[in-house]
CHARMM-style PDB file with segment names, atoms N, HN, CA, C and O in Angstrom:
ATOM      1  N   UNK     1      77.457 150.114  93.586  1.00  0.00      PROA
ATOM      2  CA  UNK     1      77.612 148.700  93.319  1.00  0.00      PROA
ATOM      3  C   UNK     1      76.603 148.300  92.255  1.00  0.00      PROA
ATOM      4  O   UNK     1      75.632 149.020  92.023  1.00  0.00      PROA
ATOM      5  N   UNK     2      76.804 147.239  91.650  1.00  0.00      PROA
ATOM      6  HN  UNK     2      77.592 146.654  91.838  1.00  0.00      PROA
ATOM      7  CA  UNK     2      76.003 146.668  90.544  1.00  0.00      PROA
ATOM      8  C   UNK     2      75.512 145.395  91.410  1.00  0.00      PROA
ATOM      9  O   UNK     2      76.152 144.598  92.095  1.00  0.00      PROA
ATOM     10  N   UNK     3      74.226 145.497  91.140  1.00  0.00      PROA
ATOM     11  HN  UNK     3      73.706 146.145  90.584  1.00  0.00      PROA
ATOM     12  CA  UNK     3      73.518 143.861  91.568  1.00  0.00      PROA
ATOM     13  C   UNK     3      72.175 143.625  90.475  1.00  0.00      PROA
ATOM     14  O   UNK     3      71.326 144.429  90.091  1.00  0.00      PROA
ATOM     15  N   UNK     4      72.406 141.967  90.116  1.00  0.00      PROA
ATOM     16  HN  UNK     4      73.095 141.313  90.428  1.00  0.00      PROA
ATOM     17  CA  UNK     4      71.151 141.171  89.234  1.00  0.00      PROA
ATOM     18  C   UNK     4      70.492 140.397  90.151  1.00  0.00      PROA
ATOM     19  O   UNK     4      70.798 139.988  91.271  1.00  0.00      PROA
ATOM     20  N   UNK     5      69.462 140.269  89.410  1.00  0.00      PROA
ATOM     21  HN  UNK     5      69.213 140.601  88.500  1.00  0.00      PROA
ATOM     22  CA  UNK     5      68.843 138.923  90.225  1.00  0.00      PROA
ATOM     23  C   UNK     5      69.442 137.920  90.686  1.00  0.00      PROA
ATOM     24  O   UNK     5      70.443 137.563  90.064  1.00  0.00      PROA
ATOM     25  N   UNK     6      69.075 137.211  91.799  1.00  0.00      PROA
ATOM     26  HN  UNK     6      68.262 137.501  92.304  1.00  0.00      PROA
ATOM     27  CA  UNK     6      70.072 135.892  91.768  1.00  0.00      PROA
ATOM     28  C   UNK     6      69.316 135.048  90.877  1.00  0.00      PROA
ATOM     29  O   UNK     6      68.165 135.193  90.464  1.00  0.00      PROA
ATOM     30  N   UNK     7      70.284 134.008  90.618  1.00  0.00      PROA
ATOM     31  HN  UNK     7      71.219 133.890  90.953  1.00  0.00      PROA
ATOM     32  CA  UNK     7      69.183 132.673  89.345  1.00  0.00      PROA
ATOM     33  C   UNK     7      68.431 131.989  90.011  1.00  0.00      PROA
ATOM     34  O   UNK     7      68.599 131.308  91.023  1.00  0.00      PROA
ATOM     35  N   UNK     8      67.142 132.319  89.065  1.00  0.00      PROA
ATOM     36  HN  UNK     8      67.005 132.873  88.243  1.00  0.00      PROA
ATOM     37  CA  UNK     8      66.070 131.650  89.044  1.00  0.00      PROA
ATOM     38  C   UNK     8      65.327 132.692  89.995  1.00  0.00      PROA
ATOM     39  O   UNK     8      64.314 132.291  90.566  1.00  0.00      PROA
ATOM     40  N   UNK     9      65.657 133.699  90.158  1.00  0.00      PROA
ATOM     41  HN  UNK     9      66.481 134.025  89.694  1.00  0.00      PROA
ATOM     42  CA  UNK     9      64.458 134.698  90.175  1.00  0.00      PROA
ATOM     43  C   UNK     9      64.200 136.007  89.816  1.00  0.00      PROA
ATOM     44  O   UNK     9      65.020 136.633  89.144  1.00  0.00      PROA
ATOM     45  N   UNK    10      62.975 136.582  90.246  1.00  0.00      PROA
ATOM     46  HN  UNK    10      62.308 136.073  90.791  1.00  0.00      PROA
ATOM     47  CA  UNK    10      62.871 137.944  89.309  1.00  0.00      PROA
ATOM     48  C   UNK    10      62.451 138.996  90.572  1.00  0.00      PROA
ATOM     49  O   UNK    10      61.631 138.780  91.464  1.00  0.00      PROA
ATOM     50  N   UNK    11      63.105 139.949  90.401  1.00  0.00      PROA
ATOM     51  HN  UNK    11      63.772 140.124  89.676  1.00  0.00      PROA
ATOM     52  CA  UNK    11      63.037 141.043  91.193  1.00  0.00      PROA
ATOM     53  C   UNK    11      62.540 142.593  91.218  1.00  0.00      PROA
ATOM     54  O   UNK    11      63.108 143.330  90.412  1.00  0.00      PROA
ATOM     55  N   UNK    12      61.603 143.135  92.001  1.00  0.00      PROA
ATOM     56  HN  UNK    12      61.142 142.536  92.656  1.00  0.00      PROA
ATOM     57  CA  UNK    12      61.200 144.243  91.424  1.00  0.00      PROA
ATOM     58  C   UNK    12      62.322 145.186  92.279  1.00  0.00      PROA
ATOM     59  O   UNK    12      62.936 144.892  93.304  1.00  0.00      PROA
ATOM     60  N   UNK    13      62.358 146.424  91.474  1.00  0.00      PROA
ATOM     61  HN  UNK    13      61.859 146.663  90.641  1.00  0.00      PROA
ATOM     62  CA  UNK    13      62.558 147.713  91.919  1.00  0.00      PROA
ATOM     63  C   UNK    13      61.883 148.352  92.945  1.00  0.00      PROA
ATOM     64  O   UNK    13      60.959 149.100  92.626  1.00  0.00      PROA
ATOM     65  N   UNK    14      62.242 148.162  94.465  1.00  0.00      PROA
ATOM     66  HN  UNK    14      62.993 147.554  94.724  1.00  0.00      PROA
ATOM     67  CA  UNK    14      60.787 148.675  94.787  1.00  0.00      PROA
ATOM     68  C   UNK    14      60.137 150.083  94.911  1.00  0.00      PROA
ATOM     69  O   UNK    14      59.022 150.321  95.376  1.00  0.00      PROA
ATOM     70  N   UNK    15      61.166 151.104  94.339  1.00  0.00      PROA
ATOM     71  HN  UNK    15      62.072 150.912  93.961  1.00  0.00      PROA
ATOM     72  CA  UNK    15      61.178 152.607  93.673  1.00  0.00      PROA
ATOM     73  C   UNK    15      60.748 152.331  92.478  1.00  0.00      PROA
ATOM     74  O   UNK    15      60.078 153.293  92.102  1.00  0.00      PROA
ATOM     75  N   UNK    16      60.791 151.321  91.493  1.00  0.00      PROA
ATOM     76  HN  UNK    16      61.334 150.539  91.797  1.00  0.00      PROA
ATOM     77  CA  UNK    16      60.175 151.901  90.321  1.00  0.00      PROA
ATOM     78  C   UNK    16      59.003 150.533  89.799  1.00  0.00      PROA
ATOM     79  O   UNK    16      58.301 150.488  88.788  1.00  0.00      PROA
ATOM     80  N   UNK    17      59.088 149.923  90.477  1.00  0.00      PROA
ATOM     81  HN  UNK    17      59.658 149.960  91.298  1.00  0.00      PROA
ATOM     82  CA  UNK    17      58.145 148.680  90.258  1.00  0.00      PROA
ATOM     83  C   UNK    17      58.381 147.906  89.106  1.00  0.00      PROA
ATOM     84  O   UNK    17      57.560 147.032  88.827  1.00  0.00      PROA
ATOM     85  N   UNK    18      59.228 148.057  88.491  1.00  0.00      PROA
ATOM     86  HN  UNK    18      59.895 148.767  88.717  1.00  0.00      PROA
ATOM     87  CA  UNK    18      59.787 147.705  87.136  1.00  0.00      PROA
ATOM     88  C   UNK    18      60.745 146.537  87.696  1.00  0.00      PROA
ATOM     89  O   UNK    18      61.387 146.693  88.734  1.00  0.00      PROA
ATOM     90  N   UNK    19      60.816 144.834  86.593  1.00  0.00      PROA
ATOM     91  HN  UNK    19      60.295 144.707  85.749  1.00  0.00      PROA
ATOM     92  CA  UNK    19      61.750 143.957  86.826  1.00  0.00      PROA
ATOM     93  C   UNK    19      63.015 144.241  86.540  1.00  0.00      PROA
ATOM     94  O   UNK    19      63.289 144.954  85.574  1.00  0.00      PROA
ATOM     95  N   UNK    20      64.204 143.577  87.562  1.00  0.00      PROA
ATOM     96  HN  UNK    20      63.981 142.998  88.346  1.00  0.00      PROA
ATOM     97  CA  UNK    20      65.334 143.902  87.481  1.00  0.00      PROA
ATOM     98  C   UNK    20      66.182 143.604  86.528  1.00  0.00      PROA
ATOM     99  O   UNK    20      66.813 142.644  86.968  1.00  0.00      PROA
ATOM    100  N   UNK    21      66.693 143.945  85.141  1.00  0.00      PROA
ATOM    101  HN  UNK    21      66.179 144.725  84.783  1.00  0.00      PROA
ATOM    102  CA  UNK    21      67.199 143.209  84.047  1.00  0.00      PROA
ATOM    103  C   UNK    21      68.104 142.171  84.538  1.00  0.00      PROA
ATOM    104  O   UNK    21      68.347 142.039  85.737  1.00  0.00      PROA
ATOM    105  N   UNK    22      68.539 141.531  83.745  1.00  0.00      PROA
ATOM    106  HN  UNK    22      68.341 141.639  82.770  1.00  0.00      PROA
ATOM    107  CA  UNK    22      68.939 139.963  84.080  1.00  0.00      PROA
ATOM    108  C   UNK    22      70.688 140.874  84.311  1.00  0.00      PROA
ATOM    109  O   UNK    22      71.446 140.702  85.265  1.00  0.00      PROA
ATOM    110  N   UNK    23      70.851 141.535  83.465  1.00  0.00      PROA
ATOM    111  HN  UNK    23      70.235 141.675  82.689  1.00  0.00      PROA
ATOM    112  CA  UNK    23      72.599 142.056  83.127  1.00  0.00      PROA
ATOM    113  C   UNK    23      72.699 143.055  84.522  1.00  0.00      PROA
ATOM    114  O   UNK    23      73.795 143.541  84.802  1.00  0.00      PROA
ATOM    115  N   UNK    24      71.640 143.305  85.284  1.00  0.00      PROA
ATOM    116  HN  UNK    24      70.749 142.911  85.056  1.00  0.00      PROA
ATOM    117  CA  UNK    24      71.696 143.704  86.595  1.00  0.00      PROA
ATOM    118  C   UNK    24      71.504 145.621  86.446  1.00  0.00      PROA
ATOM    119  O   UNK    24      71.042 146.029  85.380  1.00  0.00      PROA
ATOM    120  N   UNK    25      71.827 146.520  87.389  1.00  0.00      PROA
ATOM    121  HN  UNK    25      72.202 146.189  88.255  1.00  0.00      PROA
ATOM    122  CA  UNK    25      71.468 148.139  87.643  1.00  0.00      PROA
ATOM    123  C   UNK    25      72.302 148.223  88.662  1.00  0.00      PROA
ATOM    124  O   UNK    25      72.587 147.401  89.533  1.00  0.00      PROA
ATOM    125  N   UNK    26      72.917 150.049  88.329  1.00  0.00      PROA
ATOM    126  HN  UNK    26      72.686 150.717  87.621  1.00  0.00      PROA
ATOM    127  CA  UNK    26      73.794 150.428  89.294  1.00  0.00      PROA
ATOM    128  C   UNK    26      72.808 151.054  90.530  1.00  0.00      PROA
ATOM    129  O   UNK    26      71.853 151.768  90.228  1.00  0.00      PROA
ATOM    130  N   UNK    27      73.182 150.659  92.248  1.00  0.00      PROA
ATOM    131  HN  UNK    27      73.958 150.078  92.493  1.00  0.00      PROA
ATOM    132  CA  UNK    27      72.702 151.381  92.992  1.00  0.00      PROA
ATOM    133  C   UNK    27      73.538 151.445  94.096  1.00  0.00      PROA
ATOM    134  O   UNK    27      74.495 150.694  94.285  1.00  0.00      PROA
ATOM    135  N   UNK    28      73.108 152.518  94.967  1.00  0.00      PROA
ATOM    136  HN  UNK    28      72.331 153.128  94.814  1.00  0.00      PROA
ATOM    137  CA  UNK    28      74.046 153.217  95.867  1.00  0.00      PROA
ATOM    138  C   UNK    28      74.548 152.095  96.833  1.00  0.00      PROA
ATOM    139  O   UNK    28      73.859 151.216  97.351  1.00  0.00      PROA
ATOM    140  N   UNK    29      76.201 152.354  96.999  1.00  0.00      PROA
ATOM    141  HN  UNK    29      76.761 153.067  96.578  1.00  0.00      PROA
ATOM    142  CA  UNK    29      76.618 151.441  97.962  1.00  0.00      PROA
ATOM    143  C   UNK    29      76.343 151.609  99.536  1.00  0.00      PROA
ATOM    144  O   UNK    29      76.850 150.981 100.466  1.00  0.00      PROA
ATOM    145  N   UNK    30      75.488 152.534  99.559  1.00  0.00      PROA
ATOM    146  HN  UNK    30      75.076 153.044  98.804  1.00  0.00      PROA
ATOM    147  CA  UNK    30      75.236 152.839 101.185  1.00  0.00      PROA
ATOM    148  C   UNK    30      73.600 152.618 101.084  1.00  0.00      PROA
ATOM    149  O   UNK    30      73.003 153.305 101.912  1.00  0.00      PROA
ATOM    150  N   UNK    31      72.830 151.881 100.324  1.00  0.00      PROA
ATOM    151  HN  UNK    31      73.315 151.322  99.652  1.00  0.00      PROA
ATOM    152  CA  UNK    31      71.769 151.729 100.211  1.00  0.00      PROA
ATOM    153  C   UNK    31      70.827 151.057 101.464  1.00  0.00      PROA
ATOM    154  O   UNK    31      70.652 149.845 101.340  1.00  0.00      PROA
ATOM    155  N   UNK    32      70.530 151.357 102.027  1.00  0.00      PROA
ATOM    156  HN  UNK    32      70.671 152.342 102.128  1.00  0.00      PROA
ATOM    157  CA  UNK    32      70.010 150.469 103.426  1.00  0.00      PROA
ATOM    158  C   UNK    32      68.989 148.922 102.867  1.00  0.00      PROA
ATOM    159  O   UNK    32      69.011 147.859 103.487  1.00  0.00      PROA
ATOM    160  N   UNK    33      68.381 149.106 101.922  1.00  0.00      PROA
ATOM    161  HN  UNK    33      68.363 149.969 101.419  1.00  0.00      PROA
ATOM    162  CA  UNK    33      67.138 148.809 101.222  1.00  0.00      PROA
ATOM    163  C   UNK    33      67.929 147.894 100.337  1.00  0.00      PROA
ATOM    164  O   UNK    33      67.663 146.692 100.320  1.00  0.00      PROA
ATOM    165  N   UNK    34      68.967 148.439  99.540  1.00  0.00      PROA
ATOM    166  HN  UNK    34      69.184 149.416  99.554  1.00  0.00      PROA
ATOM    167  CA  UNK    34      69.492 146.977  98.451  1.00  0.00      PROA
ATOM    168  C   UNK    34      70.471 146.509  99.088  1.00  0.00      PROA
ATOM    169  O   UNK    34      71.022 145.562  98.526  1.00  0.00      PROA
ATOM    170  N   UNK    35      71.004 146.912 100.323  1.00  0.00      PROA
ATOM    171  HN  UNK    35      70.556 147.680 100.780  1.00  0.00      PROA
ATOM    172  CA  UNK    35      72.040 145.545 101.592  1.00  0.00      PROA
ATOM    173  C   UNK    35      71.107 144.812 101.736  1.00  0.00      PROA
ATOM    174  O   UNK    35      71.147 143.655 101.316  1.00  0.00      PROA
ATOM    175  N   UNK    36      69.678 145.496 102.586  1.00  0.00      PROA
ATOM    176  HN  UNK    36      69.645 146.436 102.927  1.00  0.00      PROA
ATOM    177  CA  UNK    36      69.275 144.028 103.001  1.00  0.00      PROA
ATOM    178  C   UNK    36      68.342 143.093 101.825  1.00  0.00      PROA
ATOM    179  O   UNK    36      67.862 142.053 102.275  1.00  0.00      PROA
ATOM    180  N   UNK    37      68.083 143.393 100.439  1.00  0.00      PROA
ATOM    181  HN  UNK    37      68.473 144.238 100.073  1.00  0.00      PROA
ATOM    182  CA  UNK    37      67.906 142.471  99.694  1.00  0.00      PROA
ATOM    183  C   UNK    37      68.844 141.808  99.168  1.00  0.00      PROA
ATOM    184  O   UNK    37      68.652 140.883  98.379  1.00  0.00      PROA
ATOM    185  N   UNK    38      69.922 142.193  99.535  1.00  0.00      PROA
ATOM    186  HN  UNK    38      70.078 142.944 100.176  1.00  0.00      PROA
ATOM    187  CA  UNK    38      71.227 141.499  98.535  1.00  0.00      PROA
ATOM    188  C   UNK    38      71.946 140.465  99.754  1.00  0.00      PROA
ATOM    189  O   UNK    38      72.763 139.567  99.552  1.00  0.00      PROA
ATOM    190  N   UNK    39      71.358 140.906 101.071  1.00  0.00      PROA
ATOM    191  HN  UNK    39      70.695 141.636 101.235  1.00  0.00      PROA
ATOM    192  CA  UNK    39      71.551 139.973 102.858  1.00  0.00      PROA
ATOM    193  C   UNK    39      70.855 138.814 102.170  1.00  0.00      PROA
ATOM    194  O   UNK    39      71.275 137.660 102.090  1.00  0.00      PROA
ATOM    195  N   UNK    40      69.840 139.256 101.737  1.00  0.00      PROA
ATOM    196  HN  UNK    40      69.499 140.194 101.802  1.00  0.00      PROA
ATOM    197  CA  UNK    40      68.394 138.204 101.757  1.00  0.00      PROA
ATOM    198  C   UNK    40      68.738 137.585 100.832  1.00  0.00      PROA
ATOM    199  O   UNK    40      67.809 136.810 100.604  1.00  0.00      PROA
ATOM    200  N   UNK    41      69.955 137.340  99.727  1.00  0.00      PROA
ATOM    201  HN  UNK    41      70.710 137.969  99.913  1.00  0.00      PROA
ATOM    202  CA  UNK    41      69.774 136.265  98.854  1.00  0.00      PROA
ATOM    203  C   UNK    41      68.999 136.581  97.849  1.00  0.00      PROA
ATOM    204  O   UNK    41      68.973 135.741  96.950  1.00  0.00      PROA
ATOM    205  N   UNK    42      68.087 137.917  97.646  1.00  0.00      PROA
ATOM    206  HN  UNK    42      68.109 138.599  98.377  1.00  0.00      PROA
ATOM    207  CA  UNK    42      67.368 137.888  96.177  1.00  0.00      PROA
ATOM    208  C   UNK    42      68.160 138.733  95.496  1.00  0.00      PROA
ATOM    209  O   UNK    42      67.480 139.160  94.563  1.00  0.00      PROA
ATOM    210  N   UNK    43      69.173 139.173  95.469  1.00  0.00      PROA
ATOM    211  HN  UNK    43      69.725 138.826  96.228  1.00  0.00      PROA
ATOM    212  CA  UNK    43      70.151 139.958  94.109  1.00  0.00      PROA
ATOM    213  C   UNK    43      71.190 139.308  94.488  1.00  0.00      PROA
ATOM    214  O   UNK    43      71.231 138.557  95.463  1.00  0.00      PROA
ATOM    215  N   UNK    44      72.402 139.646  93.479  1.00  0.00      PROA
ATOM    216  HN  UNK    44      72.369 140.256  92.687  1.00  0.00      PROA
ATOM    217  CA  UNK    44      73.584 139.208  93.946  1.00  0.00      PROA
ATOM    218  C   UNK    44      74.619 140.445  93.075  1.00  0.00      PROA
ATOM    219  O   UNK    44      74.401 141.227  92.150  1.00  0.00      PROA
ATOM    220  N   UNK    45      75.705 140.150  93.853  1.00  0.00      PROA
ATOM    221  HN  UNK    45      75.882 139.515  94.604  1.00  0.00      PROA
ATOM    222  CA  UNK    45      76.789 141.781  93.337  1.00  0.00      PROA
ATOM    223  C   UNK    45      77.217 141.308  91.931  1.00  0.00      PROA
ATOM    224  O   UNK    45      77.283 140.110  91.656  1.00  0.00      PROA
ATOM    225  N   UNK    46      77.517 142.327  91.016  1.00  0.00      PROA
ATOM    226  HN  UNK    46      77.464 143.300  91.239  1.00  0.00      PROA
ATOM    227  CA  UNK    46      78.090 142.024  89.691  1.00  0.00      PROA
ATOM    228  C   UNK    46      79.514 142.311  89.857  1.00  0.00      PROA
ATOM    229  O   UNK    46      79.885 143.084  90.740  1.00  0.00      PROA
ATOM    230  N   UNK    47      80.280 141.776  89.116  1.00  0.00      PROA
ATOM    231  HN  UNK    47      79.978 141.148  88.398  1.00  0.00      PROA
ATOM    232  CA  UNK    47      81.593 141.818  89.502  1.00  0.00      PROA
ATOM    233  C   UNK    47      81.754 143.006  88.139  1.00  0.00      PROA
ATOM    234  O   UNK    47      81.250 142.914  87.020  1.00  0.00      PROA
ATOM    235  N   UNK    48      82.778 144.291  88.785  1.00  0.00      PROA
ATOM    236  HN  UNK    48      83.187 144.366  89.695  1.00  0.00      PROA
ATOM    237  CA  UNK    48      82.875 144.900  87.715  1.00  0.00      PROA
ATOM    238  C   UNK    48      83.867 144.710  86.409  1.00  0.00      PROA
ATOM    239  O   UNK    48      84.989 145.068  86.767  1.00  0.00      PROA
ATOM    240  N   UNK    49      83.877 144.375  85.332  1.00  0.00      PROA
ATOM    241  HN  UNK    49      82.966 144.083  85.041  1.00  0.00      PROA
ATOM    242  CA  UNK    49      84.698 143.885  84.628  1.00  0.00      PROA
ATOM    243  C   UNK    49      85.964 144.209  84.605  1.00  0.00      PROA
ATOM    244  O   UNK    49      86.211 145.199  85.295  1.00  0.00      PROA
ATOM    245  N   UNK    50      86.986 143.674  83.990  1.00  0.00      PROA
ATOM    246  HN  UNK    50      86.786 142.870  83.430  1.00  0.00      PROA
ATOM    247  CA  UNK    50      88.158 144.188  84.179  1.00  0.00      PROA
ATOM    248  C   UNK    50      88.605 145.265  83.123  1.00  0.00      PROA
ATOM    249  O   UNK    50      88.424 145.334  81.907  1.00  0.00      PROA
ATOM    250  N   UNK    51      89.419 146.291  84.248  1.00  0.00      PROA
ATOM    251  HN  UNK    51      89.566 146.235  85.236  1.00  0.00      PROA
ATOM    252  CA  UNK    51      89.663 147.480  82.847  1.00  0.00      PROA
ATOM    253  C   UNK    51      89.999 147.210  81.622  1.00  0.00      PROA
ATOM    254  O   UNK    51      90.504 146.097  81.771  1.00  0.00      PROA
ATOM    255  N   UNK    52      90.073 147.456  80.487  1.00  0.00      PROA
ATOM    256  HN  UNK    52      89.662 148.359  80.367  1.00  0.00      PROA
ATOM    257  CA  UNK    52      90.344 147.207  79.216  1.00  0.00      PROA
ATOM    258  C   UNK    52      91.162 148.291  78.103  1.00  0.00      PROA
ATOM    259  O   UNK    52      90.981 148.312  76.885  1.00  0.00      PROA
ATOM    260  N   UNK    53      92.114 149.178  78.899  1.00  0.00      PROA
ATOM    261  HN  UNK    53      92.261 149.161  79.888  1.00  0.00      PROA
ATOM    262  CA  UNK    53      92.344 150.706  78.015  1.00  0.00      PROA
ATOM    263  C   UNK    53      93.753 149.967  76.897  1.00  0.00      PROA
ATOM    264  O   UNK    53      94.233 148.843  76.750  1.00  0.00      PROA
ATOM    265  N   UNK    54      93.932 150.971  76.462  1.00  0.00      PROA
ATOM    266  HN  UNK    54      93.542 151.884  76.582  1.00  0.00      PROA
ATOM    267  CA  UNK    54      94.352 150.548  75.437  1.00  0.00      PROA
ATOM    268  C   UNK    54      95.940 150.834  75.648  1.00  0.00      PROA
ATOM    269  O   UNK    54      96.554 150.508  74.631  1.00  0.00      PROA
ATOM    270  N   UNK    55      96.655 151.270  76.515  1.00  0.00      PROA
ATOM    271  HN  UNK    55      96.157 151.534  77.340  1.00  0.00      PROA
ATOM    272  CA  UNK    55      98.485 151.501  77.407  1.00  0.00      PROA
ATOM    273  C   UNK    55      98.265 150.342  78.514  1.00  0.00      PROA
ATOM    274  O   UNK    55      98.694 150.441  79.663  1.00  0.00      PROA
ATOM    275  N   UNK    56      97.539 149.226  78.022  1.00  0.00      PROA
ATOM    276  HN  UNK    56      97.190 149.146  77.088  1.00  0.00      PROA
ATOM    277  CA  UNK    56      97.292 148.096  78.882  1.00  0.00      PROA
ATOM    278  C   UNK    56      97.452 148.341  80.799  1.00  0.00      PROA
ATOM    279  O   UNK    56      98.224 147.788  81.583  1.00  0.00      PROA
ATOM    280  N   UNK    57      96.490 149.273  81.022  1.00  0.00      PROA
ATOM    281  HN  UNK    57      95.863 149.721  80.386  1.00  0.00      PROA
ATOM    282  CA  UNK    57      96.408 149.714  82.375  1.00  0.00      PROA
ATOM    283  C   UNK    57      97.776 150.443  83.065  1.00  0.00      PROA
ATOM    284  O   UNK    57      97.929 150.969  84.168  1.00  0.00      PROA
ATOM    285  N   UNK    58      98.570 150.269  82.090  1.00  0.00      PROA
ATOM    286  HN  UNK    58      98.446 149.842  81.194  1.00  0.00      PROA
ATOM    287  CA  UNK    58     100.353 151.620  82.769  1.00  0.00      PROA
ATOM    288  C   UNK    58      99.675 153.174  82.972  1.00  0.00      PROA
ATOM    289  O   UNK    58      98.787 153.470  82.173  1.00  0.00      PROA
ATOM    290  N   UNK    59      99.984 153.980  83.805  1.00  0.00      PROA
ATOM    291  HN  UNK    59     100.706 153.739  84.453  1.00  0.00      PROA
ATOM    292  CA  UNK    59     100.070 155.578  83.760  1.00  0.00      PROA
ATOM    293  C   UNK    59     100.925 155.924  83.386  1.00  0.00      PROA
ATOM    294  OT1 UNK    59     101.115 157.137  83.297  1.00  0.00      PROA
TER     295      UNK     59
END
């Protein structure tokens, strides 16, 4: 899953101590550690964009 800060705050990594870019970081969806910060209201999920290929998504 992708998660950013929520607005109006700033978030550390707490593996790398480094702030969380605003455009957000991929981390594991079974993460025990970024559920319950993302429970807690300080990240929020990024929505993944919509595909874009060029046979306008047909197989």
């Amino acid at each position: 899953m992708r998660i950013k800060p929520a607005p109006g705050l700033s978030v550390r990594d707490p593996e790398t101590k480094q702030l969380l870019p605003a455009d957000g970081i991929d981390v594991p969806d079974d993460s025990i550690l970024w559920n319950k910060i993302l429970n807690d209201g300080d990240v929020v999920r990024v929505l993944a964009p919509a595909s874009t290929s060029k046979d306008g998504g047909k197989a």
